[in-house]
N, C-alpha and C positions, 0 to 999 in steps of 0.2 A: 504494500500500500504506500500512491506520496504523502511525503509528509503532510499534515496542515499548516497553512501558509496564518502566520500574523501580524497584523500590521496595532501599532500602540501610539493612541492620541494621550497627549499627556506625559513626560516623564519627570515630572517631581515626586515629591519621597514617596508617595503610596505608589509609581511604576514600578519600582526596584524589583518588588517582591518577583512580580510577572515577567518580564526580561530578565531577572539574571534565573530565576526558575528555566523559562526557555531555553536558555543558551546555557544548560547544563542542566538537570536532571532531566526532562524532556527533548532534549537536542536529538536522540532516537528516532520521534516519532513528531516531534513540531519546528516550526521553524521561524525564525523572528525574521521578517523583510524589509522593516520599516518602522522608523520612528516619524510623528508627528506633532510639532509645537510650535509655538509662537516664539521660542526662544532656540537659536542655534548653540548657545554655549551650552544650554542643560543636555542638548538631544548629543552633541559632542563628550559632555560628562559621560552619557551612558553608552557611549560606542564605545569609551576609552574604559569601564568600568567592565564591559562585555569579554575584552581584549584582555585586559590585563588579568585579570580574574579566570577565564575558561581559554583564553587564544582564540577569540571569535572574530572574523572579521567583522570591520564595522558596517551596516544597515544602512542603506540609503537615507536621508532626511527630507521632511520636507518643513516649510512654513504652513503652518496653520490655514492658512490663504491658499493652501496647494493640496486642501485635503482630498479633492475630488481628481485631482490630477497623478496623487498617490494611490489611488485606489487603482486608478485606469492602469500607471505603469506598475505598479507590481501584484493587484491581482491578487490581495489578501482572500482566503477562506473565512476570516473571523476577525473583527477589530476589537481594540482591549479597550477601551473608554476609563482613562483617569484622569482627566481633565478638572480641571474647577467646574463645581457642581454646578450650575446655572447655564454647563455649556453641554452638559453631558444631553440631553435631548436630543440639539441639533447632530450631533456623530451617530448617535443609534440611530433617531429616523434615517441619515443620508447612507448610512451602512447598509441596514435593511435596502432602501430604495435601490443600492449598488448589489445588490445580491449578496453580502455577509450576512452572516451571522456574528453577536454580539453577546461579551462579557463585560459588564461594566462596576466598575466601583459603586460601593453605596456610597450615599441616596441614588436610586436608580433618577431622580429628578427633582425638583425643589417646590413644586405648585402641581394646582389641580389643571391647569393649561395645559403645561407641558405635558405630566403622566396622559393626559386624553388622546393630546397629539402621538405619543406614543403607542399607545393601545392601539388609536388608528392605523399608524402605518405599519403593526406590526400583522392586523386582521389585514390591509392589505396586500403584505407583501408575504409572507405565512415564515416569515424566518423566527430562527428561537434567538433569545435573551435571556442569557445569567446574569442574576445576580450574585456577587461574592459576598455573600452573608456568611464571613469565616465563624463566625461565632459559634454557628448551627453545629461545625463541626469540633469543636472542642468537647473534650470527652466529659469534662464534667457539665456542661451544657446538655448534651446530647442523652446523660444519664438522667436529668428529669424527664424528657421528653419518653424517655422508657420507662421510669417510674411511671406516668399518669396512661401509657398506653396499656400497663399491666394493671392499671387498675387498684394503684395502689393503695391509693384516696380516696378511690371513686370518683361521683361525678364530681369535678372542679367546681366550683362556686363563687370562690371571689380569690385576687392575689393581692398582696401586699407587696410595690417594687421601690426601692429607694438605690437608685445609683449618687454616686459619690465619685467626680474629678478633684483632685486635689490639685495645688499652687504650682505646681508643674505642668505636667498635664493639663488637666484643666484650662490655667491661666495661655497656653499654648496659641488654644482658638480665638486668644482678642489680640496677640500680635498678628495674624494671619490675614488671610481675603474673607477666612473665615468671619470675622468681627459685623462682616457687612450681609445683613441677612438678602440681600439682592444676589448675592452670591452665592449662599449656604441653605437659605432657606430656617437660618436659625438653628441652636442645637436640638428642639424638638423632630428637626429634619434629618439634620449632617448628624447627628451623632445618635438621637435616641430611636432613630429607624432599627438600629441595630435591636434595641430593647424591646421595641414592639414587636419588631419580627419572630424575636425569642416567643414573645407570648403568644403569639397567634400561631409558632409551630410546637408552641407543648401543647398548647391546651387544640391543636387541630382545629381551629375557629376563625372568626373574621369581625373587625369592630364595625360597630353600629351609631354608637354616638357618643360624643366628646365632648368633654368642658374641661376649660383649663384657665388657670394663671400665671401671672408670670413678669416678673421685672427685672430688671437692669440694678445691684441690690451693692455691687462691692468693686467690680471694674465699671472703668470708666471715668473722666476727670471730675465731674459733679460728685462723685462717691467717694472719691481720694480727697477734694475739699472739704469735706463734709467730715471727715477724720482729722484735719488737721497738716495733709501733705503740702507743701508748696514748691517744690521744687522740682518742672515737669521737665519734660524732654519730647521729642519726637518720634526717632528712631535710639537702640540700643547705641547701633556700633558708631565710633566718633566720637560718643556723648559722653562726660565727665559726670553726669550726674546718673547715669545709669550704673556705671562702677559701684553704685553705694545703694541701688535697690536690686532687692532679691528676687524682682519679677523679670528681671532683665537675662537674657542672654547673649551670647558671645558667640556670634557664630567664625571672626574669623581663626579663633581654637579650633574648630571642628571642621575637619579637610570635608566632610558630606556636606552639609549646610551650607562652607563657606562654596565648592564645587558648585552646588544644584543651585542657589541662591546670590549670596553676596558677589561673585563674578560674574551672575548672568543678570546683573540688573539693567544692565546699560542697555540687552537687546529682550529684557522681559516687561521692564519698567515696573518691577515688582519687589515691593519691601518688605521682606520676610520679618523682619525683627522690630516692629511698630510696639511702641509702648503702651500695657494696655490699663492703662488710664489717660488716655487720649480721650478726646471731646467727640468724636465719632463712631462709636460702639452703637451699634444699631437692634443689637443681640441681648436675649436675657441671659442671666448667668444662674436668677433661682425662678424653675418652676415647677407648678401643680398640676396633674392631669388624671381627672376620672374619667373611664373607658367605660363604656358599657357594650361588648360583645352578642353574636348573633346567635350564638347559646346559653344566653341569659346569663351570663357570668359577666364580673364586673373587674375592674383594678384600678387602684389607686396609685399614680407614681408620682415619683418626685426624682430631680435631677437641680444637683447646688452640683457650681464649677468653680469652688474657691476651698475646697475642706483640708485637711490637715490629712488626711490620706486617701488613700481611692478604692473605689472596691464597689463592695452593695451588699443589701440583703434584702432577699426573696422570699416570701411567705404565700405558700399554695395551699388553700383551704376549703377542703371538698366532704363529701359525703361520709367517706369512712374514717376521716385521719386530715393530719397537715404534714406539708412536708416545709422544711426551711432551710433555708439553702443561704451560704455567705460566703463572700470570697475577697482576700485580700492582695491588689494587684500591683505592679512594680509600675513606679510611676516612669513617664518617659515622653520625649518629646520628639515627636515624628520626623524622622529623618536623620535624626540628633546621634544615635548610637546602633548599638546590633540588633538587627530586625527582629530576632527573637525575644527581645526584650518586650516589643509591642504589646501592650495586653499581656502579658503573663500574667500567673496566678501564683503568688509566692506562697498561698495557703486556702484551702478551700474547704469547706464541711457540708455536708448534706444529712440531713436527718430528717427521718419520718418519726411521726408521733402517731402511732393509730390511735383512733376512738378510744377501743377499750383494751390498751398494751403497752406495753414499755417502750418509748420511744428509743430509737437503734440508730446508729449514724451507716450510712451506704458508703464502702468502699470504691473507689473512683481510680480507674487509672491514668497514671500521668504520662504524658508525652511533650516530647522537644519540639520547638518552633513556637513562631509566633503565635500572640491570642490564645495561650492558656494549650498549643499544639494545635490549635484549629487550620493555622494555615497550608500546613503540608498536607492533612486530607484531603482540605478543600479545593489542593491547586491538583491531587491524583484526578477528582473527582471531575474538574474541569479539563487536563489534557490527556487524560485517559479515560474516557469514558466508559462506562461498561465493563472498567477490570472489577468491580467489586457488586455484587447484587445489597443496595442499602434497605434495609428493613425499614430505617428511620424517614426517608426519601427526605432528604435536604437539599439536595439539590434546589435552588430559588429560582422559579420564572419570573417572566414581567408582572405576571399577577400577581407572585409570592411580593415583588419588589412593590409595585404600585399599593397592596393593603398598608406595607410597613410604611410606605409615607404619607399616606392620608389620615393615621392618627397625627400625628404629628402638624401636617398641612391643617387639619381641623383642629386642631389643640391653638395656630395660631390663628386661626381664624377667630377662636372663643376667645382670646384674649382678645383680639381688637373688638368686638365686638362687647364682650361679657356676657353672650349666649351661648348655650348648648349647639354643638354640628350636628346635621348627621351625615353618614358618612355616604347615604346614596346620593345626596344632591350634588354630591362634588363631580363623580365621574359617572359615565355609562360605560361598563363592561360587556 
Protein backbone atom coordinates (compact mmCIF):
# COMPACT_ATOMS: atom_id res chain seq x y z
CA UNK A 1 0.00 0.00 0.00
CA UNK A 2 1.34 4.11 -0.62
CA UNK A 3 1.83 5.64 1.94
CA UNK A 4 -0.80 8.59 3.17
CA UNK A 5 0.21 11.69 1.89
CA UNK A 6 0.15 14.88 4.78
CA UNK A 7 0.05 18.08 4.34
CA UNK A 8 0.13 20.47 8.15
CA UNK A 9 -1.47 24.04 8.38
CA UNK A 10 -0.08 25.54 11.21
CA UNK A 11 3.37 24.67 12.81
CA UNK A 12 3.49 26.34 16.24
CA UNK A 13 3.88 24.32 19.43
CA UNK A 14 0.75 22.18 19.33
CA UNK A 15 2.34 20.86 15.28
CA UNK A 16 5.36 19.29 16.92
CA UNK A 17 3.52 16.60 18.25
CA UNK A 18 2.12 15.44 14.47
CA UNK A 19 5.30 16.15 12.31
CA UNK A 20 7.91 14.85 14.37
CA UNK A 21 5.28 11.68 15.01
CA UNK A 22 5.27 11.49 11.01
CA UNK A 23 8.69 11.79 10.29
CA UNK A 24 9.58 8.93 12.77
CA UNK A 25 7.24 6.46 14.29
CA UNK A 26 4.91 6.41 11.37
CA UNK A 27 7.52 7.36 8.43
CA UNK A 28 6.45 3.35 7.50
CA UNK A 29 3.32 3.93 6.53
CA UNK A 30 2.78 8.10 6.34
CA UNK A 31 4.34 10.71 4.82
CA UNK A 32 4.72 14.52 5.60
CA UNK A 33 4.61 16.70 2.13
CA UNK A 34 4.09 19.82 3.30
CA UNK A 35 4.13 22.54 5.62
CA UNK A 36 1.75 25.53 5.64
CA UNK A 37 1.95 29.00 7.55
CA UNK A 38 1.97 32.49 7.59
CA UNK A 39 5.36 32.59 8.81
CA UNK A 40 8.52 31.18 6.99
CA UNK A 41 10.94 31.06 9.81
CA UNK A 42 8.42 28.67 12.16
CA UNK A 43 7.80 26.38 8.93
CA UNK A 44 11.95 26.56 8.57
CA UNK A 45 12.01 25.63 12.59
CA UNK A 46 10.22 22.56 11.68
CA UNK A 47 12.04 21.29 8.44
CA UNK A 48 15.27 21.83 10.54
CA UNK A 49 13.65 20.14 13.74
CA UNK A 50 12.58 17.08 11.08
CA UNK A 51 16.27 16.85 9.92
CA UNK A 52 18.11 17.15 12.79
CA UNK A 53 16.09 14.92 14.97
CA UNK A 54 15.01 11.79 12.20
CA UNK A 55 17.40 12.96 8.93
CA UNK A 56 14.21 13.94 7.20
CA UNK A 57 14.54 15.83 4.23
CA UNK A 58 12.96 19.02 4.49
CA UNK A 59 8.99 19.53 3.18
CA UNK A 60 8.00 21.86 0.79
CA UNK A 61 6.56 25.28 2.36
CA UNK A 62 4.17 27.39 1.44
CA UNK A 63 2.41 30.93 2.76
CA UNK A 64 -0.78 30.64 4.18
CA UNK A 65 -1.89 32.66 0.90
CA UNK A 66 -0.79 29.56 -1.03
CA UNK A 67 -2.92 27.14 0.68
CA UNK A 68 -5.00 26.03 -2.35
CA UNK A 69 -1.88 26.13 -4.55
CA UNK A 70 -0.37 23.56 -1.87
CA UNK A 71 -2.86 21.24 -2.07
CA UNK A 72 -2.89 21.32 -6.12
CA UNK A 73 1.16 20.64 -6.08
CA UNK A 74 1.43 18.03 -3.71
CA UNK A 75 -1.67 16.34 -3.58
CA UNK A 76 -2.05 15.67 0.26
CA UNK A 77 -4.46 12.54 1.38
CA UNK A 78 -5.22 14.27 4.80
CA UNK A 79 -4.54 17.82 6.15
CA UNK A 80 -3.58 18.38 9.83
CA UNK A 81 -5.33 21.78 10.89
CA UNK A 82 -3.22 23.43 13.85
CA UNK A 83 -3.62 26.64 13.16
CA UNK A 84 -5.03 29.56 15.57
CA UNK A 85 -8.43 28.42 16.33
CA UNK A 86 -10.75 31.13 14.53
CA UNK A 87 -8.88 29.93 11.31
CA UNK A 88 -9.35 26.36 11.75
CA UNK A 89 -12.95 26.31 9.73
CA UNK A 90 -11.72 27.81 6.75
CA UNK A 91 -8.73 24.80 6.19
CA UNK A 92 -11.38 21.90 6.99
CA UNK A 93 -14.01 23.34 4.79
CA UNK A 94 -11.34 24.07 1.69
CA UNK A 95 -9.68 20.54 2.48
CA UNK A 96 -12.94 18.78 2.38
CA UNK A 97 -13.82 20.83 -0.86
CA UNK A 98 -10.08 19.80 -2.38
CA UNK A 99 -10.83 16.07 -1.66
CA UNK A 100 -8.83 15.43 1.92
CA UNK A 101 -9.67 14.27 4.55
CA UNK A 102 -9.01 16.10 7.93
CA UNK A 103 -7.57 15.99 11.48
CA UNK A 104 -7.68 18.82 13.34
CA UNK A 105 -6.76 20.23 16.78
CA UNK A 106 -9.28 21.07 19.36
CA UNK A 107 -11.73 23.29 19.35
CA UNK A 108 -12.63 21.66 16.07
CA UNK A 109 -14.11 25.72 15.69
CA UNK A 110 -14.88 28.79 17.87
CA UNK A 111 -18.96 29.76 17.00
CA UNK A 112 -22.01 28.25 16.17
CA UNK A 113 -21.35 29.99 12.37
CA UNK A 114 -18.58 28.22 11.68
CA UNK A 115 -19.24 24.51 13.33
CA UNK A 116 -22.67 24.86 10.73
CA UNK A 117 -20.57 25.91 7.84
CA UNK A 118 -18.62 22.81 8.63
CA UNK A 119 -21.39 20.29 9.12
CA UNK A 120 -22.39 21.67 5.64
CA UNK A 121 -19.56 21.10 3.72
CA UNK A 122 -18.71 18.07 5.28
CA UNK A 123 -22.70 16.60 4.32
CA UNK A 124 -21.54 17.92 1.10
CA UNK A 125 -18.49 16.74 0.31
CA UNK A 126 -18.91 13.10 2.40
CA UNK A 127 -15.04 13.30 3.66
CA UNK A 128 -14.23 12.39 7.43
CA UNK A 129 -12.96 14.69 10.37
CA UNK A 130 -10.96 13.85 13.42
CA UNK A 131 -11.00 15.34 16.20
CA UNK A 132 -7.77 14.97 18.54
CA UNK A 133 -9.45 14.73 21.79
CA UNK A 134 -6.14 13.00 23.22
CA UNK A 135 -7.67 13.16 26.49
CA UNK A 136 -10.31 10.38 25.51
CA UNK A 137 -7.31 8.38 25.29
CA UNK A 138 -5.55 8.42 28.40
CA UNK A 139 -5.86 5.56 30.43
CA UNK A 140 -7.14 6.83 33.51
CA UNK A 141 -9.74 8.88 31.54
CA UNK A 142 -10.73 6.10 29.53
CA UNK A 143 -11.17 3.94 32.89
CA UNK A 144 -14.25 5.94 33.86
CA UNK A 145 -15.63 5.77 30.62
CA UNK A 146 -15.57 1.80 31.45
CA UNK A 147 -16.41 2.03 34.91
CA UNK A 148 -20.09 3.77 33.84
CA UNK A 149 -20.33 1.32 30.66
CA UNK A 150 -20.15 -1.62 33.37
CA UNK A 151 -22.54 -0.40 35.10
CA UNK A 152 -20.94 0.46 37.95
CA UNK A 153 -23.05 3.21 39.25
CA UNK A 154 -25.78 2.66 37.28
CA UNK A 155 -27.72 5.18 35.64
CA UNK A 156 -25.57 8.49 35.81
CA UNK A 157 -27.56 11.29 37.38
CA UNK A 158 -25.75 14.25 37.92
CA UNK A 159 -21.57 15.02 37.84
CA UNK A 160 -19.63 17.30 39.88
CA UNK A 161 -16.44 18.88 37.53
CA UNK A 162 -14.04 21.47 38.86
CA UNK A 163 -10.91 21.97 36.65
CA UNK A 164 -8.01 23.99 38.19
CA UNK A 165 -5.08 25.97 35.69
CA UNK A 166 -2.64 27.15 37.80
CA UNK A 167 -0.16 30.54 37.45
CA UNK A 168 1.73 28.78 34.80
CA UNK A 169 -0.23 27.16 32.89
CA UNK A 170 -3.09 28.70 33.31
CA UNK A 171 -1.77 32.31 33.31
CA UNK A 172 -0.08 30.91 29.72
CA UNK A 173 -3.47 31.77 27.73
CA UNK A 174 -3.42 35.69 28.53
CA UNK A 175 0.07 36.10 27.06
CA UNK A 176 -1.19 34.27 23.90
CA UNK A 177 -3.68 35.05 20.78
CA UNK A 178 -5.31 33.11 23.15
CA UNK A 179 -6.27 36.21 25.54
CA UNK A 180 -8.53 37.54 22.47
CA UNK A 181 -11.73 35.51 22.51
CA UNK A 182 -12.16 36.40 18.59
CA UNK A 183 -9.45 34.13 18.33
CA UNK A 184 -10.14 31.20 20.83
CA UNK A 185 -13.50 31.58 21.27
CA UNK A 186 -12.62 31.90 25.08
CA UNK A 187 -11.42 29.14 27.55
CA UNK A 188 -15.14 27.78 27.75
CA UNK A 189 -14.08 26.89 23.89
CA UNK A 190 -10.07 26.59 23.56
CA UNK A 191 -9.74 24.66 26.46
CA UNK A 192 -12.87 23.21 28.25
CA UNK A 193 -14.14 21.48 24.92
CA UNK A 194 -11.74 19.02 26.08
CA UNK A 195 -13.82 18.65 29.44
CA UNK A 196 -17.12 18.53 27.91
CA UNK A 197 -16.19 16.14 25.46
CA UNK A 198 -14.99 13.87 28.46
CA UNK A 199 -18.54 14.02 29.76
CA UNK A 200 -20.55 13.47 26.96
CA UNK A 201 -18.04 10.33 26.03
CA UNK A 202 -18.57 8.79 29.67
CA UNK A 203 -21.67 9.31 30.28
CA UNK A 204 -22.54 8.25 26.18
CA UNK A 205 -24.83 11.46 25.89
CA UNK A 206 -25.33 14.92 24.33
CA UNK A 207 -26.01 18.57 26.17
CA UNK A 208 -29.39 20.13 25.94
CA UNK A 209 -29.15 23.37 27.73
CA UNK A 210 -26.79 25.62 29.27
CA UNK A 211 -26.25 28.42 31.69
CA UNK A 212 -23.26 29.83 32.68
CA UNK A 213 -21.17 32.80 34.31
CA UNK A 214 -18.24 34.13 34.08
CA UNK A 215 -15.66 37.03 34.57
CA UNK A 216 -12.42 38.52 33.92
CA UNK A 217 -11.73 38.20 38.16
CA UNK A 218 -7.40 38.38 38.41
CA UNK A 219 -5.68 38.81 34.99
CA UNK A 220 -5.90 41.78 33.40
CA UNK A 221 -4.69 45.55 34.16
CA UNK A 222 -8.01 46.68 35.86
CA UNK A 223 -7.47 43.56 38.23
CA UNK A 224 -3.74 44.08 38.98
CA UNK A 225 -4.91 47.87 39.83
CA UNK A 226 -7.28 46.81 41.96
CA UNK A 227 -4.53 44.84 44.15
CA UNK A 228 -2.37 47.51 44.28
CA UNK A 229 0.38 46.69 41.20
CA UNK A 230 1.71 49.75 39.33
CA UNK A 231 4.36 48.92 37.43
CA UNK A 232 3.17 47.43 33.97
CA UNK A 233 5.00 46.51 30.94
CA UNK A 234 3.87 45.32 27.58
CA UNK A 235 5.63 42.43 26.37
CA UNK A 236 8.17 40.14 28.76
CA UNK A 237 11.23 40.16 26.77
CA UNK A 238 13.37 43.61 26.72
CA UNK A 239 11.23 44.64 29.71
CA UNK A 240 13.15 45.44 33.18
CA UNK A 241 10.03 45.21 34.99
CA UNK A 242 9.05 41.88 33.87
CA UNK A 243 12.42 40.47 35.49
CA UNK A 244 10.63 41.17 38.83
CA UNK A 245 7.00 39.42 38.01
CA UNK A 246 6.51 35.98 38.29
CA UNK A 247 3.94 35.86 35.57
CA UNK A 248 6.45 36.78 33.07
CA UNK A 249 8.56 34.45 30.88
CA UNK A 250 11.78 34.39 29.09
CA UNK A 251 11.55 32.95 26.03
CA UNK A 252 14.98 33.98 24.70
CA UNK A 253 16.32 30.95 27.46
CA UNK A 254 14.37 28.55 25.74
CA UNK A 255 15.83 27.58 22.10
CA UNK A 256 11.73 26.06 21.34
CA UNK A 257 9.82 29.39 22.19
CA UNK A 258 12.73 31.57 21.23
CA UNK A 259 12.94 29.18 17.53
CA UNK A 260 8.95 28.86 16.84
CA UNK A 261 8.38 32.48 18.26
CA UNK A 262 10.71 35.21 19.37
CA UNK A 263 12.63 34.85 15.72
CA UNK A 264 9.63 34.45 13.74
CA UNK A 265 8.11 37.63 14.76
CA UNK A 266 9.23 39.96 12.10
CA UNK A 267 7.53 37.42 9.32
CA UNK A 268 4.48 36.34 11.81
CA UNK A 269 3.86 39.64 13.44
CA UNK A 270 3.14 37.74 16.53
CA UNK A 271 3.97 38.30 20.20
CA UNK A 272 4.01 35.30 22.16
CA UNK A 273 5.02 36.72 25.55
CA UNK A 274 2.35 39.72 26.18
CA UNK A 275 1.87 40.49 29.79
CA UNK A 276 -1.03 39.22 31.15
CA UNK A 277 -2.37 42.17 32.88
CA UNK A 278 -2.47 44.00 29.84
CA UNK A 279 -5.76 46.27 29.27
CA UNK A 280 -6.91 43.87 26.50
CA UNK A 281 -7.88 40.55 27.88
CA UNK A 282 -11.11 39.91 26.21
CA UNK A 283 -11.26 36.30 28.08
CA UNK A 284 -12.73 35.11 31.50
CA UNK A 285 -10.28 33.60 33.69
CA UNK A 286 -13.37 32.31 36.60
CA UNK A 287 -16.23 30.56 35.23
CA UNK A 288 -19.61 28.78 36.18
CA UNK A 289 -21.53 26.40 33.90
CA UNK A 290 -24.79 24.20 34.56
CA UNK A 291 -25.21 21.50 31.77
CA UNK A 292 -28.34 19.94 31.55
CA UNK A 293 -27.98 16.65 29.02
CA UNK A 294 -30.21 14.64 26.77
CA UNK A 295 -30.45 11.82 29.24
CA UNK A 296 -31.68 13.98 31.83
CA UNK A 297 -28.47 14.06 33.75
CA UNK A 298 -27.06 17.39 34.69
CA UNK A 299 -23.39 18.96 35.75
CA UNK A 300 -22.15 21.45 37.34
CA UNK A 301 -18.54 22.94 36.22
CA UNK A 302 -16.21 25.22 37.15
CA UNK A 303 -12.86 26.24 35.59
CA UNK A 304 -10.50 29.35 37.65
CA UNK A 305 -7.09 29.82 35.46
CA UNK A 306 -5.07 31.53 38.31
CA UNK A 307 -4.89 28.58 41.33
CA UNK A 308 -1.83 27.47 43.12
CA UNK A 309 -1.80 24.05 41.24
CA UNK A 310 -3.64 22.25 38.48
CA UNK A 311 -5.54 19.35 38.27
CA UNK A 312 -9.53 18.78 39.06
CA UNK A 313 -11.94 16.79 40.74
CA UNK A 314 -14.65 14.65 39.40
CA UNK A 315 -17.62 13.53 41.03
CA UNK A 316 -20.12 10.96 39.13
CA UNK A 317 -23.39 10.27 40.91
CA UNK A 318 -25.67 7.68 39.76
CA UNK A 319 -28.18 5.04 40.67
CA UNK A 320 -26.17 2.42 42.41
CA UNK A 321 -22.96 4.28 43.87
CA UNK A 322 -20.59 7.56 43.11
CA UNK A 323 -17.42 7.31 41.62
CA UNK A 324 -14.65 10.34 42.24
CA UNK A 325 -12.10 10.71 40.54
CA UNK A 326 -8.89 13.49 41.17
CA UNK A 327 -5.84 14.17 39.56
CA UNK A 328 -2.91 16.17 40.11
CA UNK A 329 -1.16 17.58 36.90
CA UNK A 330 2.41 18.88 36.08
CA UNK A 331 2.02 22.25 35.27
CA UNK A 332 3.66 23.58 31.94
CA UNK A 333 3.76 25.89 29.36
CA UNK A 334 3.12 24.94 25.62
CA UNK A 335 5.89 24.70 23.66
CA UNK A 336 8.12 25.75 26.71
CA UNK A 337 9.74 22.07 27.57
CA UNK A 338 9.38 18.19 26.66
CA UNK A 339 6.06 17.30 25.08
CA UNK A 340 5.42 14.64 27.51
CA UNK A 341 5.25 16.88 30.15
CA UNK A 342 1.90 18.27 28.58
CA UNK A 343 -0.87 17.26 30.70
CA UNK A 344 0.62 14.64 32.69
CA UNK A 345 -0.66 13.31 35.72
CA UNK A 346 1.89 13.30 38.41
CA UNK A 347 -0.92 11.50 40.63
CA UNK A 348 -4.34 10.36 40.18
CA UNK A 349 -7.04 8.26 42.21
CA UNK A 350 -10.38 6.87 41.23
CA UNK A 351 -12.64 5.52 43.74
CA UNK A 352 -16.05 4.10 43.78
CA UNK A 353 -18.29 4.35 46.67
CA UNK A 354 -21.30 1.99 46.04
CA UNK A 355 -24.63 2.54 47.69
CA UNK A 356 -24.49 -0.12 50.01
CA UNK A 357 -20.20 -1.19 50.28
CA UNK A 358 -17.15 -0.07 51.13
CA UNK A 359 -15.82 2.37 48.95
CA UNK A 360 -12.58 0.76 46.96
CA UNK A 361 -10.07 2.81 44.92
CA UNK A 362 -9.65 1.30 40.82
CA UNK A 363 -6.31 0.48 39.89
CA UNK A 364 -5.24 2.50 36.61
CA UNK A 365 -2.44 1.92 34.44
CA UNK A 366 0.19 4.36 33.75
CA UNK A 367 1.65 5.11 30.57
CA UNK A 368 4.50 7.50 28.97
CA UNK A 369 3.63 10.52 26.67
CA UNK A 370 1.89 13.26 26.78
CA UNK A 371 -1.61 14.13 28.50
CA UNK A 372 -1.54 11.69 31.22
CA UNK A 373 -0.18 8.81 28.00
CA UNK A 374 -3.14 9.92 26.00
CA UNK A 375 -1.14 11.19 23.11
CA UNK A 376 0.78 8.08 21.71
CA UNK A 377 -2.76 6.18 21.42
CA UNK A 378 -4.21 8.74 20.07
CA UNK A 379 -1.67 9.48 17.34
CA UNK A 380 -1.76 4.98 16.71
CA UNK A 381 -5.22 5.54 16.51
CA UNK A 382 -5.18 8.25 13.89
CA UNK A 383 -2.06 6.93 11.50
CA UNK A 384 -2.99 3.47 11.96
CA UNK A 385 -6.13 2.81 11.68
CA UNK A 386 -7.66 -0.22 12.21
CA UNK A 387 -4.40 -1.86 14.07
CA UNK A 388 -6.42 -2.04 17.36
CA UNK A 389 -10.49 -3.05 17.55
CA UNK A 390 -11.40 -0.12 20.52
CA UNK A 391 -14.30 -1.21 22.61
CA UNK A 392 -14.40 2.20 24.18
CA UNK A 393 -14.73 3.99 20.36
CA UNK A 394 -12.92 7.29 20.84
CA UNK A 395 -12.02 7.84 18.13
CA UNK A 396 -13.89 11.81 17.79
CA UNK A 397 -15.88 12.81 14.41
CA UNK A 398 -17.14 16.30 13.43
CA UNK A 399 -20.11 15.43 15.52
CA UNK A 400 -18.15 14.06 18.54
CA UNK A 401 -16.12 17.74 17.81
CA UNK A 402 -19.02 20.05 17.03
CA UNK A 403 -21.36 18.77 20.64
CA UNK A 404 -17.89 19.57 22.62
CA UNK A 405 -18.10 23.10 21.57
CA UNK A 406 -21.46 24.10 21.74
CA UNK A 407 -21.41 23.77 25.54
CA UNK A 408 -19.01 25.94 25.67
CA UNK A 409 -20.24 28.36 22.56
CA UNK A 410 -23.74 28.39 24.64
CA UNK A 411 -22.09 28.77 28.01
CA UNK A 412 -20.97 32.13 26.26
CA UNK A 413 -23.75 32.94 24.93
CA UNK A 414 -25.48 32.68 28.64
CA UNK A 415 -23.07 34.82 29.88
CA UNK A 416 -23.61 37.64 27.47
CA UNK A 417 -26.89 37.39 27.76
CA UNK A 418 -27.78 35.99 31.55
CA UNK A 419 -30.02 33.29 30.00
CA UNK A 420 -30.34 29.78 29.65
CA UNK A 421 -29.18 28.09 25.76
CA UNK A 422 -30.40 25.46 24.36
CA UNK A 423 -28.30 23.70 22.48
CA UNK A 424 -30.74 22.98 19.37
CA UNK A 425 -31.12 26.57 18.29
CA UNK A 426 -27.45 26.93 17.71
CA UNK A 427 -26.82 24.34 14.82
CA UNK A 428 -28.95 21.90 12.50
CA UNK A 429 -27.26 18.53 12.29
Amino acid sequence: MENVRYAQVGTGGRARMYYEALSSTYADCCELVAFCDLSQTRMDYANRMIGEKFGKEPVPTYHYTKFEEMMKAEKPDVVIVTSVDRTHDEYIIKAMEMGCDVVTEKPLTIDERKAQSILDAQKRTGRNIRVAFNYRYAPHHTKIRELIMEDTIGEVFSVHFEWLLNTRHGADYYRRWHRNKANSGGLLVHKATHHFDLVNFWLGTEPDTVFAFGDLNFYGRHNAEKRGVTDFYYRCHGSEAAKKDPFAIDMESNPVLRGLYLEAEADSGYIRDRSVFGDDISIEDTMAVTVRYKNKAMMTYSLNSYMPWEGFHVAINGSKGRIEYTALEKPYINAGGDKKEEGAAKSYLIRVCPMFGEPYEVPVERKEGGHGGGDPVMLDDLFLPGKNEDRFHRAADHIAGVQSILTGIAANRSIASGLPVKIDSLVNF
